[in-house]
Structure formats: C-alpha cells, structure tokens
C-alpha positions as a Python dict, from the first residue, in 0.01 Angstrom:
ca = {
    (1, 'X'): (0, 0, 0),
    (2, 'X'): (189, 274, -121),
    (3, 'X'): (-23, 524, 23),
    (4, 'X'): (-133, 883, -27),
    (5, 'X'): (137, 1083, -54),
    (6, 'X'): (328, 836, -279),
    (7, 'X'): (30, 798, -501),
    (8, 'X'): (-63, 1211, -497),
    (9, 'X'): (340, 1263, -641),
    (10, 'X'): (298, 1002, -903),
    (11, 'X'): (-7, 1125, -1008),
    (12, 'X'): (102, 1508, -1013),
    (13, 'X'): (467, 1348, -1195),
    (14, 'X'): (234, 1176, -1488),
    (15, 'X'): (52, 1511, -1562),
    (16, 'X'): (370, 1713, -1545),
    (17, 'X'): (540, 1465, -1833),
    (18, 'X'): (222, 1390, -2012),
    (19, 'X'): (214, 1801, -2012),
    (20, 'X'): (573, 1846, -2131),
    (21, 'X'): (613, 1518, -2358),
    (22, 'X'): (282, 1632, -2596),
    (23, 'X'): (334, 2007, -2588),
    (24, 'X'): (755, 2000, -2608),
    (25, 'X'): (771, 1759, -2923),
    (26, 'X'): (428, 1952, -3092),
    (27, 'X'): (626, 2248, -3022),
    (28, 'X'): (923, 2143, -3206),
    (29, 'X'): (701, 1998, -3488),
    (30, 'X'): (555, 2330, -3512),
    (31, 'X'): (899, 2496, -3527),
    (32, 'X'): (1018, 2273, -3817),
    (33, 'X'): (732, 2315, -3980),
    (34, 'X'): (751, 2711, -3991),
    (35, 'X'): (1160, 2654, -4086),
    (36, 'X'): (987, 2507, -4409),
    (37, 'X'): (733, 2767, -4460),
    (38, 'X'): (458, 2613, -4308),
    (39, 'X'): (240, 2777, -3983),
    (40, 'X'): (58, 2633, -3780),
    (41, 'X'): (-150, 2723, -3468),
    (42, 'X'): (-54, 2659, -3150),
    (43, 'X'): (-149, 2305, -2986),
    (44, 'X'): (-107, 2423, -2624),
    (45, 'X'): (-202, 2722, -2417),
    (46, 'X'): (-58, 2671, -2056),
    (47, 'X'): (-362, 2448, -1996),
    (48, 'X'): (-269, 2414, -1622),
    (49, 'X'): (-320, 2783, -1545),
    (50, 'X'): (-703, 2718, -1683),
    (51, 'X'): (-962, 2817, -1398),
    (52, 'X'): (-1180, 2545, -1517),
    (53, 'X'): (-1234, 2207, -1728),
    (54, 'X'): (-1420, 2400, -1999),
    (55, 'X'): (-1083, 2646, -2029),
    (56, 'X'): (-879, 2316, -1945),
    (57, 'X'): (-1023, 2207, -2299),
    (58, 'X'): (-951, 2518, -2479),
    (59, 'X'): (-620, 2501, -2392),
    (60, 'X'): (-508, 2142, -2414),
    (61, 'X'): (-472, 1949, -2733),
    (62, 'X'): (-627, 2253, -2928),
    (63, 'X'): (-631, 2110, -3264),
    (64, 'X'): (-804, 1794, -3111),
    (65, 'X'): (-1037, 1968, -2895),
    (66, 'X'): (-1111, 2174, -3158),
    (67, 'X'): (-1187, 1865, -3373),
    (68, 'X'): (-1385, 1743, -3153),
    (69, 'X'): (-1613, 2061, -3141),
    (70, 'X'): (-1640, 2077, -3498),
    (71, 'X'): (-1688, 1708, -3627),
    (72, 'X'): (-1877, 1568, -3362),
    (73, 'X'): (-1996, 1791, -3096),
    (74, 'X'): (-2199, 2043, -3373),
    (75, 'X'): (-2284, 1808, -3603),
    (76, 'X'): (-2446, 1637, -3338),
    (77, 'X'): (-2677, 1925, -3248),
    (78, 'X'): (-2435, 2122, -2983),
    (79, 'X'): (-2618, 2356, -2792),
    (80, 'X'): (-2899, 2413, -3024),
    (81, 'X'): (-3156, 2184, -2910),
    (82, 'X'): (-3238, 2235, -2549),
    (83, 'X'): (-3082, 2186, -2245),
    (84, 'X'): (-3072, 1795, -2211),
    (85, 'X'): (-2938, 1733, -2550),
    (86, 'X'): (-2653, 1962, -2497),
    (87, 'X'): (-2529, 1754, -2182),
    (88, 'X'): (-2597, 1436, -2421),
    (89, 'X'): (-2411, 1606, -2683),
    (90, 'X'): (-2139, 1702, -2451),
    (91, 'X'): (-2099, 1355, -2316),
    (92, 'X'): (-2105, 1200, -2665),
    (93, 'X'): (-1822, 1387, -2745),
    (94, 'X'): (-1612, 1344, -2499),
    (95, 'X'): (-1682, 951, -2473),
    (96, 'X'): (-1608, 945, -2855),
    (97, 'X'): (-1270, 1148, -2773),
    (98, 'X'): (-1188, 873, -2470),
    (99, 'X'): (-1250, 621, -2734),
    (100, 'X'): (-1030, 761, -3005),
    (101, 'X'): (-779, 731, -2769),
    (102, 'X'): (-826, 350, -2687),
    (103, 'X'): (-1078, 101, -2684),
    (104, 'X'): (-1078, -22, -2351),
    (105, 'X'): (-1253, 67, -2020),
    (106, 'X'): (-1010, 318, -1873),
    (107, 'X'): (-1066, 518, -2161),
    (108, 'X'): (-1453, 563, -2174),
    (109, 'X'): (-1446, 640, -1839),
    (110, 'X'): (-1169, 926, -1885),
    (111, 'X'): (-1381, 1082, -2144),
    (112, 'X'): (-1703, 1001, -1923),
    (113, 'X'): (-1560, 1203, -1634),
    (114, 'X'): (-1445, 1478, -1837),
    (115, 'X'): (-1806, 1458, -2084),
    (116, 'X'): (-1958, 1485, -1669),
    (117, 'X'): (-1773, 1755, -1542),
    (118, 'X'): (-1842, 1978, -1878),
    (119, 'X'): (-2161, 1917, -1822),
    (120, 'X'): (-2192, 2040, -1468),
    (121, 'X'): (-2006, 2316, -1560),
    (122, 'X'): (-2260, 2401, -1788),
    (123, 'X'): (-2531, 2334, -1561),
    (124, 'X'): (-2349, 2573, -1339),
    (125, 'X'): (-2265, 2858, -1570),
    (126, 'X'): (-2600, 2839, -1714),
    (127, 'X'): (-2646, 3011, -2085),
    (128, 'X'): (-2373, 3263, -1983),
    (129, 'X'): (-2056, 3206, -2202),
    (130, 'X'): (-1730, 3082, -2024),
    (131, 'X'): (-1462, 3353, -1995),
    (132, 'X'): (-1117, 3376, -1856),
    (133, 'X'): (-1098, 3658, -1653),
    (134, 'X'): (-954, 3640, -1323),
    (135, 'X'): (-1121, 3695, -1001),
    (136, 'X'): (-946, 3704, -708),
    (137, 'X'): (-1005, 3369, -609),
    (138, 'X'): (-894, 3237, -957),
    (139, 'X'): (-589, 3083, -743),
    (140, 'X'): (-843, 2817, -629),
    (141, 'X'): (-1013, 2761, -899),
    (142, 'X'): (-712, 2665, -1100),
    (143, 'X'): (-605, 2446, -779),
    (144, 'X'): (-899, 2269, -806),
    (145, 'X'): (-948, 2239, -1172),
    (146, 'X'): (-555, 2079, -1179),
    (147, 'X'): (-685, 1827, -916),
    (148, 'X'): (-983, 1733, -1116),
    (149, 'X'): (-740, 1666, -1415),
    (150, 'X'): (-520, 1498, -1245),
    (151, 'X'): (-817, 1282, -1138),
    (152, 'X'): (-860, 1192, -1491),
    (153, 'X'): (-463, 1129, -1548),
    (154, 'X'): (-518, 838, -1356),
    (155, 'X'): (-753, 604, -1629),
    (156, 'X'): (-508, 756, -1880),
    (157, 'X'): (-214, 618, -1740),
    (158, 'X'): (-318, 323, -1526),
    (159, 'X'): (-291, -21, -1751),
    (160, 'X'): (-700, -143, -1613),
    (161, 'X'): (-989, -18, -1483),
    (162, 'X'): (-937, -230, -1145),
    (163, 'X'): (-584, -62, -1149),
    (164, 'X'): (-682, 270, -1137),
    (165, 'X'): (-949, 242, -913),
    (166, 'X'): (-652, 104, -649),
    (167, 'X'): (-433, 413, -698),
    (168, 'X'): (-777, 681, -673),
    (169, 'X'): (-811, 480, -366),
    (170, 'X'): (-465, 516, -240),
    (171, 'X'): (-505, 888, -290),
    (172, 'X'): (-840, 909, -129),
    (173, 'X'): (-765, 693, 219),
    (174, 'X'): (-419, 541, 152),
    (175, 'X'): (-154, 575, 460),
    (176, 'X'): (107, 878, 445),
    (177, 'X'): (303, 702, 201),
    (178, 'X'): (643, 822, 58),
    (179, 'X'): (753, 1138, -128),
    (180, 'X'): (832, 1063, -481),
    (181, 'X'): (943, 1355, -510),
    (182, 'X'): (1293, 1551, -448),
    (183, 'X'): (1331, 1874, -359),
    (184, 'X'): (1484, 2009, -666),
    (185, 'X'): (1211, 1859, -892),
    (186, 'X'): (961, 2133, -689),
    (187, 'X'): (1210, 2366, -766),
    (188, 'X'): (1131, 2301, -1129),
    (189, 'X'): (801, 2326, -1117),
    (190, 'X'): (812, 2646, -949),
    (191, 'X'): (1002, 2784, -1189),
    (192, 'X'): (776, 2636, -1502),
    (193, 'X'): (515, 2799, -1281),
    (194, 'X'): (713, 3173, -1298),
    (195, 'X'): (756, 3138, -1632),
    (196, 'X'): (394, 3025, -1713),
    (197, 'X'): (245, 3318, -1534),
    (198, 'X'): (465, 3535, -1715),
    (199, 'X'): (384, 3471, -2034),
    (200, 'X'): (38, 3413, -1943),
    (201, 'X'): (8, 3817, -1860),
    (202, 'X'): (306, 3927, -1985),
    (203, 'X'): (438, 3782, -2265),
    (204, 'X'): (767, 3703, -2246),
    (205, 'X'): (829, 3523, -2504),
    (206, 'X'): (710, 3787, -2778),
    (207, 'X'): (898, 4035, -2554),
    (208, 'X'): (1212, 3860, -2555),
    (209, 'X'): (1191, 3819, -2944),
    (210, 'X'): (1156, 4178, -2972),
    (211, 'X'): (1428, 4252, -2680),
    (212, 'X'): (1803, 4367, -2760),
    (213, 'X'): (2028, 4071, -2966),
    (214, 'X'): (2261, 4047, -2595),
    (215, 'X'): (1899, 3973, -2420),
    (216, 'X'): (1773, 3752, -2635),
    (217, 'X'): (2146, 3580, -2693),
    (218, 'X'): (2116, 3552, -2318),
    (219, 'X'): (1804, 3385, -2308),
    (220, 'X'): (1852, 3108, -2590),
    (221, 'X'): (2259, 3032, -2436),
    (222, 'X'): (2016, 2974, -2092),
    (223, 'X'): (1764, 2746, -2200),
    (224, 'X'): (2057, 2542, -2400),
    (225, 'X'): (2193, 2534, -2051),
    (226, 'X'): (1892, 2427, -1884),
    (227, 'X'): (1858, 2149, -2141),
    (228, 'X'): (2144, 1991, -2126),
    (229, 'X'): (2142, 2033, -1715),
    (230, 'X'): (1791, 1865, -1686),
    (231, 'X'): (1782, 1683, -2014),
    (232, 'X'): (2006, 1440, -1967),
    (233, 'X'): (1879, 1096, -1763),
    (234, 'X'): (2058, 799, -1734),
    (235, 'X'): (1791, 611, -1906),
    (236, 'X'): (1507, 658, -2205),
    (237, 'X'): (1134, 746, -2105),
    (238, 'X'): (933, 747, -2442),
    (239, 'X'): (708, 950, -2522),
    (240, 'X'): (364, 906, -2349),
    (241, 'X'): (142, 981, -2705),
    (242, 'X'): (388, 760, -2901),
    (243, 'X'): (115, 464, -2871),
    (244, 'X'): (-169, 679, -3047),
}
C-alpha cells in the first residue's frame, strides 16, 4: 500500500510529463514546420493555469479539442436543441474522444468524467458564455481544476480499470506514504510555474523576441543550458502519445 502521498506525487509526476512530452515535441514539430514555410496554430495554451475544465479544454490538445467541437460535438446538435441534449451532446463527445484514444474501459471512463464535469459546468454557468478573466479567487479555482485533471490522469495512465481504481483509492484513504518527489524537482516546477504566469500576462516570449540581440542571446545560451542540465537521464522514457 503505497499510500497517499506516494500515489498524490505520481499522479502530479504523470501530468507534469504527459504536459511536457505532448506540448515540447508539438512544439518542435511546429517549429520545423515554420523553418519550411509552413504555420501552424498553436497546440497548447498553458492548460494548467485554466480556472476550469471548460478552459482546461480550450487550452489542451487545441487542434483535437477543436476537432472534436467541430466534427462531432456540432454536427451532433451542440447547444442548439435544449438543455438535455446539450449535456448528451457534450458527453457524446467526450466519450467518442476517450475512445479515439483506446478502446478499452479506462478510456470511456476518462472521457465520461471529463463529458460529466463539462456538463456540470454548464449546468453551473447556465447560458452565460465561459470567460477567462480572473477573479481574485482564480488561485483556487485553477487548484482545483488541476486536481480534477489529475483525477482523470489516472484512467489515462493506469494499464485497467481495477488498477486505477486502487491508486484513486490510495489517494483518497491510503496511509502517508512516501515522497516521490525531491526537492529540486519542486524547484522546477516552481520555476515552469514563474515562467507560465509570465507569459500568461506578460508575454515574455514575444517580448524577448523583440528585446536587444545580448537579451535575447542571453536567453537562448540559458535554455541550451537548462537542457542539457535537466535533459540528460541515465535512461530513455518514451514518449507518453507515441502509442496513439
């Protein structure tokens, strides 16, 4: 019984390299792509800043979620024919997107809970449209919106259904457990954090490109540095979306 703590930092680790994995290597796919004079949109929009599943989804796997939207979700009526088709709609959707994933149990229910939790949202919200403006409580929401994700991180990663009911239940009543978890890698993720919120309302990163050559010079020999610092591992973790 590994218990709660353990199960907590392996949770939170899967969602920080499922994060990284999918929106480093699109990144670099989108790079290459504009070296050969093709553009395309960006695939991922800090999606662990969002305040709430319905941002989650506009900022995670855009060009899927997007998909989604367009192919399934309005074709199938969307929110155009009352209120209880637009939760069936909604849960269509995302069971459909769990499915496209993988036909087995672990992913209908990852696209059930997220299908559910849209749905409440929208219960919630009501006919008002979802915006991102912060309140001043926004810290909490996006607290508990990462926990709710992280939720769902478990049927993506576990191998079975009975599996990841064990480790839900680990986090939910499990014994202290172990930390996973060094004190440098929360280091990291306070700094990913930084520089998330800074291009989030600042925008570094079309400030930087528009900053002095020294600055900017600065900034690229840094990440190199970072790269090769934190890059390197003893072993090979493949990608997580390699298998889709």
């Amino acid at each position: 019984h590994p218990g709660a703590v353990t199960a907590w930092c392996g949770v939170f680790a899967f969602a920080m390299q499922i994060y990284f994995d999918f929106s480093g290597y699109t990144d670099m796919a989108i790079g290459m792509a504009t070296l050969l004079g093709f553009h395309f949109p960006i695939n991922f929009r800090r999606p662990y800043l969002a305040a709430s599943i319905t941002e989650f989804w506009r900022r995670w796997h855009i060009s899927l979620s997007t998909w989604l939207r367009d192919y399934l979700y309005i074709p199938l009526g969307g929110n155009r024919h009352g209120v209880a088709k637009t939760y069936r709609n909604l849960m269509l959707t995302m069971l459909l997107g769990g499915l496209w994933h993988g036909a087995s149990w672990n992913f209908v229910v990852w696209g059930g809970y997220h299908g559910a939790l849209l749905s409440i949202e929208r219960a919630l919200r009501g006919d008002k449209a979802a915006d991102e403006r912060r309140q001043w409580f926004y810290p909490l929401q996006a607290v508990g919106t990462l926990v709710l994700v992280m939720v769902s991180w478990v049927f993506f990663r576990a191998a079975d259904l009975p599996s990841s009911l064990y480790v839900l239940g680990q986090m939910v009543h499990g014994g202290p457990g172990k930390n996973l978890l060094e004190p440098w890698h929360w280091g990291l993720v306070g700094i990913a954090l930084v520089l998330a919120l800074i291009e989030e309302h600042l925008h570094g990163v079309e400030r930087l490109l528009k900053a002095p050559v020294w600055v900017y010079a600065t900034a690229l020999a840094l990440i190199l540095f970072c790269a090769e610092i934190f890059g390197v591992i003893d072993r090979a973790i493949p990608f997580v979306y390699f298998q889709f």
